[in-house]
Structure formats: C-alpha cells, structure tokens
Legacy VTK file of the C-alpha trace (Angstrom):
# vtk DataFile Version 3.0
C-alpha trace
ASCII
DATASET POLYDATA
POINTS 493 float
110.732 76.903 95.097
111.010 77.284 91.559
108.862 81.071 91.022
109.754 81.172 86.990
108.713 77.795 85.405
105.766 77.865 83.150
103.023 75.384 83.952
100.422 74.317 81.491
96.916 76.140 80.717
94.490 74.170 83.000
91.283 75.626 81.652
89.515 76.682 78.841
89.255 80.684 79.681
93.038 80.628 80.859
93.974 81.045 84.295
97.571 79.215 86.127
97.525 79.750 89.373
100.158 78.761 91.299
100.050 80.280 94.688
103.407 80.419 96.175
102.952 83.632 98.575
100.552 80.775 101.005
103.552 78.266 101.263
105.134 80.679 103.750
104.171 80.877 107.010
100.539 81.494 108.148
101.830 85.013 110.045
101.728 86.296 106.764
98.241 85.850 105.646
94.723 85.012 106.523
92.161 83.362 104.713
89.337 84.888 103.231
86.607 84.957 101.435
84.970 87.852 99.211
81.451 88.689 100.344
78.405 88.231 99.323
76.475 90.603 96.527
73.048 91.145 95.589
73.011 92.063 91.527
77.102 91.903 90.693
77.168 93.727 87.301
80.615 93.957 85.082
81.343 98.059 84.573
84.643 97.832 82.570
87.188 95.064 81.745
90.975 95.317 80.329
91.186 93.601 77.183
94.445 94.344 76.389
95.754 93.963 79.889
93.437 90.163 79.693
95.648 89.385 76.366
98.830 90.285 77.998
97.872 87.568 80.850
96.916 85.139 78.450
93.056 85.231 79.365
90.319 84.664 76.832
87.498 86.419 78.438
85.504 86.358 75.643
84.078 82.522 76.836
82.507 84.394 79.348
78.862 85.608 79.348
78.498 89.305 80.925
76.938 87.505 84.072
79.308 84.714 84.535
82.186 87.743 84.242
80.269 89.807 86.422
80.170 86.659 89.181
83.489 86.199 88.565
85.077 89.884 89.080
82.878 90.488 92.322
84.078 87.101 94.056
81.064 84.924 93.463
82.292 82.349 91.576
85.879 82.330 91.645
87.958 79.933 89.089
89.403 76.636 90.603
92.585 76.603 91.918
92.557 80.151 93.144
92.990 80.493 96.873
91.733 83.503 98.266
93.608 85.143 101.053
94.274 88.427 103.069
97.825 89.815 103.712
99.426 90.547 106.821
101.558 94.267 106.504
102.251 97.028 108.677
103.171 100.417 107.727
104.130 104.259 108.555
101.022 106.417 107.982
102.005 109.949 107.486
104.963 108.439 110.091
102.699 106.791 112.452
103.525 103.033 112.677
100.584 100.728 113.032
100.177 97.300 112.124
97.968 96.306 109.238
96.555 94.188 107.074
94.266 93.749 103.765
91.491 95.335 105.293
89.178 95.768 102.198
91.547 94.199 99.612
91.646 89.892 98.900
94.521 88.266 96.748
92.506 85.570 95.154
95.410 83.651 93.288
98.950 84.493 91.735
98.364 84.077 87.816
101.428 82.778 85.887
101.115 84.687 82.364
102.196 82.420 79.003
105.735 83.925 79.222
105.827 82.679 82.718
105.591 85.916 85.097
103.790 85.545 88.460
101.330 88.037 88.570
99.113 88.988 91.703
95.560 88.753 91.021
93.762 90.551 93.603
90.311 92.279 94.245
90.004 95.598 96.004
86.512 96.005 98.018
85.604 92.677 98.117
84.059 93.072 102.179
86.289 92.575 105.219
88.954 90.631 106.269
90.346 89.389 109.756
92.584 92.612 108.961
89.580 95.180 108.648
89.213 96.663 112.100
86.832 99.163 112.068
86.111 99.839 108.664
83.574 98.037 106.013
86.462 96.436 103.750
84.330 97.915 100.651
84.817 100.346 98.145
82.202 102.481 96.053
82.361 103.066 92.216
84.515 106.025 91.518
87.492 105.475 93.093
87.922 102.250 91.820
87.475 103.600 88.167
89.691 106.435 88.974
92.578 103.609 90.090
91.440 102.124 86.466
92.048 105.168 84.751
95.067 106.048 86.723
97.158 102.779 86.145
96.024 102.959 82.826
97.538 106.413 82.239
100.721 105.206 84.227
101.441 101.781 81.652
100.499 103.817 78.727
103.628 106.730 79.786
105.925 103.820 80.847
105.778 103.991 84.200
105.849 100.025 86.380
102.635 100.310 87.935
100.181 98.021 89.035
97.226 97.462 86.422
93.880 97.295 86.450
91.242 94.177 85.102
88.022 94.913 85.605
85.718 97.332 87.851
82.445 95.247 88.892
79.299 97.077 90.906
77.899 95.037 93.291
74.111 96.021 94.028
75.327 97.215 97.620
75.365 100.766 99.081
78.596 101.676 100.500
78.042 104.991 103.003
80.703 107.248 103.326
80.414 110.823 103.229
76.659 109.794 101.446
75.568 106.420 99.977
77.498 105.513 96.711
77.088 102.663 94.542
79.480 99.944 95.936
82.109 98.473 93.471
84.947 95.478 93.761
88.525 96.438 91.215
90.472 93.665 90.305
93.767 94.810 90.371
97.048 93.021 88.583
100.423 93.433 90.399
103.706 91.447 90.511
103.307 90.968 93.699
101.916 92.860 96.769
105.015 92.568 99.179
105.551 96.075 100.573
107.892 97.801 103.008
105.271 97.307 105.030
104.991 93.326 104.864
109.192 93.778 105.895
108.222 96.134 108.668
105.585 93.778 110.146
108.201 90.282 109.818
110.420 92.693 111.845
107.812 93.792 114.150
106.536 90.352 115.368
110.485 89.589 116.124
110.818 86.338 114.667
114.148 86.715 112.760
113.293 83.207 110.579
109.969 84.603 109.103
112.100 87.569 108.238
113.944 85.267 106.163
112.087 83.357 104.693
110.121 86.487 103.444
113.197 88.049 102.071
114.690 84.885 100.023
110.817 84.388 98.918
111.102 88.050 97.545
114.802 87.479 96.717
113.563 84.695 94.080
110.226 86.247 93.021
111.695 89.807 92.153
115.545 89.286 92.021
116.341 86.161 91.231
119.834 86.764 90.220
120.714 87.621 93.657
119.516 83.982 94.955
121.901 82.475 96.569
124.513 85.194 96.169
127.227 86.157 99.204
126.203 88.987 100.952
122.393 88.867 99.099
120.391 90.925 101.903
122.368 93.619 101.209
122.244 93.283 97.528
118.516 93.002 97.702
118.394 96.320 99.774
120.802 97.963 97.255
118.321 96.912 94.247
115.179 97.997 96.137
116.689 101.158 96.359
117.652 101.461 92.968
114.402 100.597 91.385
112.738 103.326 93.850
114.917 106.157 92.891
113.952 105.296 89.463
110.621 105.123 89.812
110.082 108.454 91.781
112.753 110.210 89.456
109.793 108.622 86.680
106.363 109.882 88.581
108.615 113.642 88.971
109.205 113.758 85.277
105.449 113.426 84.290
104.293 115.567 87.527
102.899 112.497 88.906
102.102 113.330 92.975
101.137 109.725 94.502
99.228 111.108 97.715
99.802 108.790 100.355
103.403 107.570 100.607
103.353 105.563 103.413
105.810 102.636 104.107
102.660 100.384 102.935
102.321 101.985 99.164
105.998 100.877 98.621
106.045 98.033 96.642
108.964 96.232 96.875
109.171 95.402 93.262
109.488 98.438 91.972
105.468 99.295 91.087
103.442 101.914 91.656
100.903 101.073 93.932
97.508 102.465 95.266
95.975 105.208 93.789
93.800 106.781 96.303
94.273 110.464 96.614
96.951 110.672 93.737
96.806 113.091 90.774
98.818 114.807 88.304
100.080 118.842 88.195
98.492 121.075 86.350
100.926 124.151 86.671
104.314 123.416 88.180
104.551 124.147 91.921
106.582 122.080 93.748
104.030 122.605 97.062
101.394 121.111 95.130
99.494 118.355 97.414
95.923 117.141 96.566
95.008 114.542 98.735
92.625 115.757 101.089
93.811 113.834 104.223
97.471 115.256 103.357
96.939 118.326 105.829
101.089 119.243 106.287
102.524 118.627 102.783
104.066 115.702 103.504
103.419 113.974 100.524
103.538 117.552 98.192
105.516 116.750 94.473
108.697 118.350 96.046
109.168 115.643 99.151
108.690 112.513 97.140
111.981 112.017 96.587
112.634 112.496 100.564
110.229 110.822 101.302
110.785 107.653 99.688
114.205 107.869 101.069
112.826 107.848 104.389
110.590 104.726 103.597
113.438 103.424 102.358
115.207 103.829 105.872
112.264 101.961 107.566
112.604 98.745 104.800
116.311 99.308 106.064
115.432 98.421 109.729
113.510 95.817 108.943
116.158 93.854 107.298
119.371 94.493 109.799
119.267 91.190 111.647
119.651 89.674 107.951
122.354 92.500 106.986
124.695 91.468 110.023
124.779 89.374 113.000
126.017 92.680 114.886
123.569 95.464 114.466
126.123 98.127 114.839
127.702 96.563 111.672
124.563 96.127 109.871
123.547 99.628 110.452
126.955 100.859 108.602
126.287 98.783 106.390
122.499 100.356 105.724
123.338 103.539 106.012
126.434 103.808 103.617
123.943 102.396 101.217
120.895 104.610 101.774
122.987 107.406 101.258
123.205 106.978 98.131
119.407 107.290 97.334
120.056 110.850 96.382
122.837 110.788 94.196
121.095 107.716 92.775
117.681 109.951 92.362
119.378 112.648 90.597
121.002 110.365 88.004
118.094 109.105 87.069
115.671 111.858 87.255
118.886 114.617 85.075
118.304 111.566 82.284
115.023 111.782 82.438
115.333 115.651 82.109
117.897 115.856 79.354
116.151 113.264 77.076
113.008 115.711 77.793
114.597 118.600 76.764
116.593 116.409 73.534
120.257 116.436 74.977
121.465 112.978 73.764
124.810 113.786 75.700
125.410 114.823 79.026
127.556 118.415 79.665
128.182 120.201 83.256
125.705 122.690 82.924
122.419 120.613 82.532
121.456 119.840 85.825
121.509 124.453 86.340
119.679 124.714 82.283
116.662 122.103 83.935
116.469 123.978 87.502
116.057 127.172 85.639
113.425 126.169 83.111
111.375 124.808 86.270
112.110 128.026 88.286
111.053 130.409 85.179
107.969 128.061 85.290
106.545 128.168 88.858
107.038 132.029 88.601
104.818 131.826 85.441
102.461 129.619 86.524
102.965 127.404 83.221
101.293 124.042 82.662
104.214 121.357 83.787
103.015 119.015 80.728
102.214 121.447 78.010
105.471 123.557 78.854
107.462 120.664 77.686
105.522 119.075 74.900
105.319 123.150 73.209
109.215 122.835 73.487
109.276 119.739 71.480
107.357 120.977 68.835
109.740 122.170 65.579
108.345 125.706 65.789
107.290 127.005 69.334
103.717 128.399 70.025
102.681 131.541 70.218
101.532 132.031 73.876
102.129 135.200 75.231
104.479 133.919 78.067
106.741 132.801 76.242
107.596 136.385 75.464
108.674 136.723 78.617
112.679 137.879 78.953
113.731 135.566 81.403
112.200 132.515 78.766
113.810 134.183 76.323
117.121 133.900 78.047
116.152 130.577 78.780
115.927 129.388 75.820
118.287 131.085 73.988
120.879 128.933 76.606
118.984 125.841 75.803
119.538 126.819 71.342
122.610 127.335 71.992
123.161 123.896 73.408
121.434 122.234 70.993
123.079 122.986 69.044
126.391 121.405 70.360
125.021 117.725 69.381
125.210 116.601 66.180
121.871 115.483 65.239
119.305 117.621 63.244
117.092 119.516 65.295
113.632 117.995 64.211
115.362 114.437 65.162
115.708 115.807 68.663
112.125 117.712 68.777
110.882 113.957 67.168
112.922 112.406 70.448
111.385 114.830 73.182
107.846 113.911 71.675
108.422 110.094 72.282
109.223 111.423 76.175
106.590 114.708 76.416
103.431 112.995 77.166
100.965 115.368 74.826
97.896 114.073 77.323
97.832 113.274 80.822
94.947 112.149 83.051
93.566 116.016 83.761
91.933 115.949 87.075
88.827 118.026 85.583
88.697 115.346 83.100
88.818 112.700 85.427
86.105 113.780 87.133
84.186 114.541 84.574
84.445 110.930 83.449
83.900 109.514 87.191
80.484 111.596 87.618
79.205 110.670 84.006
79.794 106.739 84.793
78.227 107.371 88.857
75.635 109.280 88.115
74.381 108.668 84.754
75.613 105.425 84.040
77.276 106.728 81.128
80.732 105.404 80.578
80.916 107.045 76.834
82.980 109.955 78.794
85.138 107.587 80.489
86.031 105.112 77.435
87.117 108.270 75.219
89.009 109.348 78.043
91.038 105.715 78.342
91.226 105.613 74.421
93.254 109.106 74.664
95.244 107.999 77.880
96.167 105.135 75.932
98.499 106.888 73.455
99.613 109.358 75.691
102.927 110.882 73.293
100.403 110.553 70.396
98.277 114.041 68.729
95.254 112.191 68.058
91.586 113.394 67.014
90.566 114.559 70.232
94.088 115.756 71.944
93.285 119.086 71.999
90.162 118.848 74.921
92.626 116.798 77.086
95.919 119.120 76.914
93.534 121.998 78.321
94.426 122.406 82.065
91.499 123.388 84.775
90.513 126.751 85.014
91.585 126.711 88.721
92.204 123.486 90.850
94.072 125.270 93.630
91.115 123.669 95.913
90.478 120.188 93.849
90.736 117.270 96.383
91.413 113.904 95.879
90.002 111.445 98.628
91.418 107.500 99.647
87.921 106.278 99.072
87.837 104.435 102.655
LINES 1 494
493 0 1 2 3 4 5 6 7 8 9 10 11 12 13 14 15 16 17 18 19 20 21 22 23 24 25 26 27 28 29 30 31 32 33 34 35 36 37 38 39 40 41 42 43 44 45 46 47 48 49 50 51 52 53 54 55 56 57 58 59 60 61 62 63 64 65 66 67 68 69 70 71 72 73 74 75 76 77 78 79 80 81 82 83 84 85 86 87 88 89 90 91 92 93 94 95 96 97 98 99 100 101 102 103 104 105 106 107 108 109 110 111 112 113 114 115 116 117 118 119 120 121 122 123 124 125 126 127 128 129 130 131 132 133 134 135 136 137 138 139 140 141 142 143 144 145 146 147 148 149 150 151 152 153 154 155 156 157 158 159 160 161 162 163 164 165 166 167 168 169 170 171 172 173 174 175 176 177 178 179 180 181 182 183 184 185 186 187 188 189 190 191 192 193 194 195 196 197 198 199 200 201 202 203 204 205 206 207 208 209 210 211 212 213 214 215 216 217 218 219 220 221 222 223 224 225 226 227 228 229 230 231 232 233 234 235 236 237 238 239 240 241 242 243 244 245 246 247 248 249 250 251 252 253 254 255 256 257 258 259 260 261 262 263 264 265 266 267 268 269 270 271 272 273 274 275 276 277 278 279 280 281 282 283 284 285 286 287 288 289 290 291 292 293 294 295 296 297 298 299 300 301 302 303 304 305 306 307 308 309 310 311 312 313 314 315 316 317 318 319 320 321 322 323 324 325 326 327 328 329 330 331 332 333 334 335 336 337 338 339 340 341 342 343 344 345 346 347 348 349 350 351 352 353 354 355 356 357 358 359 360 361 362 363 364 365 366 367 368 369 370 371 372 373 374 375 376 377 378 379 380 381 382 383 384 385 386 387 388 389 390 391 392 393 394 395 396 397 398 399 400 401 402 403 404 405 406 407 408 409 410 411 412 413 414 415 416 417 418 419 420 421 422 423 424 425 426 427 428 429 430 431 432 433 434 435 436 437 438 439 440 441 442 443 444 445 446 447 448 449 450 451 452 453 454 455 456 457 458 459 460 461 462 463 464 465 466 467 468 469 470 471 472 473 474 475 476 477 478 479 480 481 482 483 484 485 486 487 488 489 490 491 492
C-alpha cells in the first residue's frame, strides 16, 4: 500500500480521497452514515486551512456548503465510516468507538499528505451506546478556536474546517442549538485504536494496524529490523515533544485519556481544555476532572503512563517472549522523562533567549516559575514582559526575590555573544503576546450562541492568528480574568 503517491484532482471543487484506513479489517470500523438535518446552515469555514488542502470552496453556494459540512450531500468517493478504539478514562478501561464522530474520507492534499477528514456530531454510530452522537454549537466553535490558537503557536494539532448548525436541538444540561465540526487530522489512530487490536486478542489485526501506521506516519521505519520497537521509540519521542510544547504555552488538555493520544504526534480533542492564566501547577479546569489528574503539573506523567498502555498493546509484536518484550518496553519508556526534559529545558532557554546551553539553566527556569506561583503572575505575560528591551513597570516586579532573579538571568545573558535586543527579538518569536483567554473565549462562544453574532468571535481568530505579533487590538487579549479560580470547561457530551 503505497500511503504517499499523489493522485490526480478528480473534481472541480478539489477533493482526493483515497481511503486506505477501510482496506484493513472490518474490526476496525463500522459504516455509517451522518444523520439527517432539518435547516443545515454553514457558521464558519477555514479558508486558509481549505487552501492548504487544496480545496476551492469558493464553487460552492452557502447552501450547497452548508449540505455538504452537515453530511447531506457528501462528495463522491468519500466513504463514510465509524472507528473502532478503546481507551483509559481517567484509568478506567472501556472499549469504544466513534460514538458522535464519522470519518467521511482521507483527503490527499496537492503535496500528497493523507489527511483525515472527519465530522464531529454528525448523530450516532453502531459505537454510540447511550448517548445522542451530537454536539451543540459552542463547543464545537471552541475546538475551532482552540486548534486555531494551537497551529497559529506551532503546536501539531488537529485543525478545524468548518462549524455547520443543523436546525436540531441537542439537550444537555438545557436545549442548545445543535452543530456538526469538521475536523482535519493526519489520521485518527490513537493509543486507544492499539489498546482495542490488543484487547480483541487477535495478534494479526495487531499487525496489520501497526505496519498500516508504520507506513502512514513513519514510513522510514517500513520494513526496518526490529521496526515495532522503533515505532514505539518514535511515538514516544514525538509525545514528549509535544507535551514539553502544550507546558511551554500553559496549554492544560483536560482529558488525557489513552483515547486523546494520537499516535501521530497531534493534539487531539478539545473538550474541557484551556490555557493558564496565572501559573499554578494544580491548575485543572475541566469540570469532570474531580482529582487533578489531568492538572498542568501531571501531563507529563501522565502521558508517560498512556504511553505504558500503547506499550502493552504492542508486546506480542515487540517479542515472541513477553518477558523479553517487556524489557524491551520498559528500558524504552524510561526514557520518556529524560526525553521530556530535553525538550521542554529547549523550549525554556530559547524562551528566556539562551542560544547555548550551561549547567545552571534547568535551576535559573525552576526558580523563575517558583517566584511566579508565589506571585500569582500571568504564565504568558510574565514571559512576553521579559522579552521586551526595557521591562514594565508592574509593581511585582519590584519584588526582591525577582530582583535576584533576574539579576542571575543579566548576568547570564550576558555570557552569549549576541546583542541583547537580538535575544529579546528571539524570545518574542517564542513568547506568544496573545493566547486564547478563557474570558475571551467565552465571550466569543455566547455572542455567536446567543446572539448570532460571530463579529466577537472572528476578531478573536484574527488575533489568535498572529499569536507572537503586537497588533491593533493586542492589548484586550493579553488582559487575564479578573478571577477564574471557578471557570469550568465542559466535554460537550
């Protein structure tokens, strides 16, 4: 199976599809069909991610795009289907499934990636059990905003395409406008999709899902001696980048469970996820998060432990003899934290302009973030004042212990040997100067929901969109909440 040639543009508007996650076998998937709607109206669509794919949505009319991003008249050759996953929830195992969520075809973009194309609330699945399989209005435009905000800082994330209403009531805590989100992802294999091939004990659908993952995500390792392993090892790498990433912007996900890991390295699912306003490391938002599991500080552990499960999953393909294969596992999964730091001390010196590495850095960042929790300070604005060429006069940073602080961190600036204002210039292109304020976010969410307004919401993506940029109207989205000790953020199911 060749998953990197380029095929030719069938159509007019632009869609490949070439659907190579229904050649394996039908354990995997079910198929499925997006429901029915009453008045499908198009909220918001992704130009720039549509250009990216290739896609000229311009050809269509608002109703034809509408009919189109709510499942009603889906392009030829797609071939909608549901996936088959299981997962840890908040450690629980349960088998799974696209309950609410239907890949309708795997887009190949003109540079010739495969690309998921999926909607999210399209109506149930064989997979749904006892929920609706919809989704109402605002938390699909929050995931919009969200994986917006995470492209625009650099971050692999999944992205979003368009948010469509569909005339329907959808009844959770009261009746909210239903919605369908048509979400963009290089794939949608999980730990979870690993964990259920394990679970049903058939050791050749194990394999066959790993060497179809193998060639969709790391082809290089195709065919390679010892490539199970190799493919753990990379999966591994890739996460202890990405959570070292989401740490360095205050990013807290919300609902790590083995099913949110994307095996390719994405961010996936924003539900209850938001970002830190002042740096605590406790900090947990989602409102179904009752322990802390998920808080900013245990990401790191957490995905480590996620990892662990992806680890089970795949011994029968590490070694015939599990007592080998769990050696071999574990000597790799140790390294996760080691791993983790590396990435996320780069990530720190580049944010505080080091352009060299020297013993002491890993103590200089701990103590900036310790002097910060005991001061309450914005995580974001702390870092993007200390890239600025003259520092700004807020009254805590008159405080001794910053003053210490950063009298250490002078004093090692001044051990490199570029200018100063070329390392402030540096920390700028790291130190977002906007992030996706969760007062802000809601403010744009209950303009678009209840007033049908979406002026809020479009200046809000315009800002998110140059995120290390001082534009017109920076200033109104640097400003943290007055308080959001008690702000919950909710899955939306």
């Amino acid at each position: 199976m060749n998953l990197n040639a380029v095929i030719e543009d069938p159509n007019p508007i632009g869609w490949r599809f070439d659907n190579t996650y229904s050649l394996l076998p039908e354990a995997f998937f079910a198929p499925a069909k997006p429901s029915t709607v009453s008045a499908p109206r198009l909220v918001i669509l992704n130009h720039r991610l549509a250009d990216d794919l290739g896609l000229d949505l311009t050809r269509l009319s608002p109703e034809a795009a509408a009919s189109l991003f709510t499942g009603q008249d889906l392009p030829s050759g797609s071939l909608p289907i549901a996936q088959a996953y299981a997962g840890h929830q908040f450690g629980n195992f349960t088998m799974l499934g696209d309950g609410r969520a239907i890949l309708w075809g795997e887009h190949r973009s003109p540079i010739g990636q495969l690309v998921d194309i999926q909607f999210k609330g399209a109506g149930p699945t064989r997979f749904t059990r006892r929920g609706d399989g919809l989704a109402a209005l605002g938390p699909m435009l929050r995931e919009y905003i969200i994986s917006e905000a995470m492209f625009a800082l650099g971050i692999p994330s999944t992205q979003s395409l368009a948010v469509a209403t569909t005339g329907e009531s959808v009844f959770r805590e009261s009746r909210l406008q239903g919605a369908i989100l048509t979400r963009v992802a290089a794939s949608h294999i999980r730990v979870g999709t690993f964990q259920y091939a394990a679970a049903t004990q058939d050791e050749s659908n194990l394999q066959l899902l790993a060497d179809y993952t193998i060639s969709r995500h790391y082809p290089e390792l195709a065919g390679s001696p010892n490539r199970y392993a190799k493919f753990f090892q990379a999966v591994l790498e890739r996460q202890a980048a990405l959570i070292a990433r989401w740490q360095l912007v205050g990013f807290i996900h919300g609902v790590m469970n083995t099913d949110n890991m994307a095996i390719s390295g994405e961010t996936i699912d924003y539900g209850p996820c938001a970002f830190m306003n002042a740096y605590s490391p406790e900090t947990v938002f989602s409102s179904i998060d009752h322990a802390g599991r998920y808080a900013y500080k245990n990401q790191p552990s957490i995905a480590q432990w996620n990892l662990a499960r992806f680890a089970e999953a795949l011994l029968p393909l590490l070694d015939p003899e599990q007592d080998k294969a769990i050696v071999i596992a574990t000597e790799m999964l140790n390294q996760f934290s080691t791993l983790f730091e590396q990435y996320w001390l780069a990530g720190m010196r580049a944010k505080l302009g080091l352009e060299n590495a020297a013993a002491g850095d890993l103590e200089l960042a701990q103590s900036l973030l310790i002097w910060m929790q005991k001061a309450q300070a914005d995580f974001t604005n702390t870092f993007r004042d200390l890239s600025e060429d003259e520092l700004p006069a807020k009254d805590r940073y008159q405080d001794p212990d910053f003053r210490v602080w950063h009298a250490r961190w002078q004093l090692r600036l001044n051990g490199q040997n570029r200018p100063r204002n070329e390392a402030h210039a540096a920390m700028r292109g790291v130190n977002p100067a906007v992030i996706p304020r969760n007062h802000r976010v809601e403010e744009a969410l209950t303009a678009a929901q209840d007033h049908d307004d979406l002026s809020v919401l479009n200046r809000l993506l315009a800002t998110l969109a140059m995120p290390y940029e001082v534009q017109t109207d920076t200033a109104i989205y640097q400003e943290p909440p007055a308080d959001d000790c008690h702000y919950r953020t909710f899955c939306g199911t």
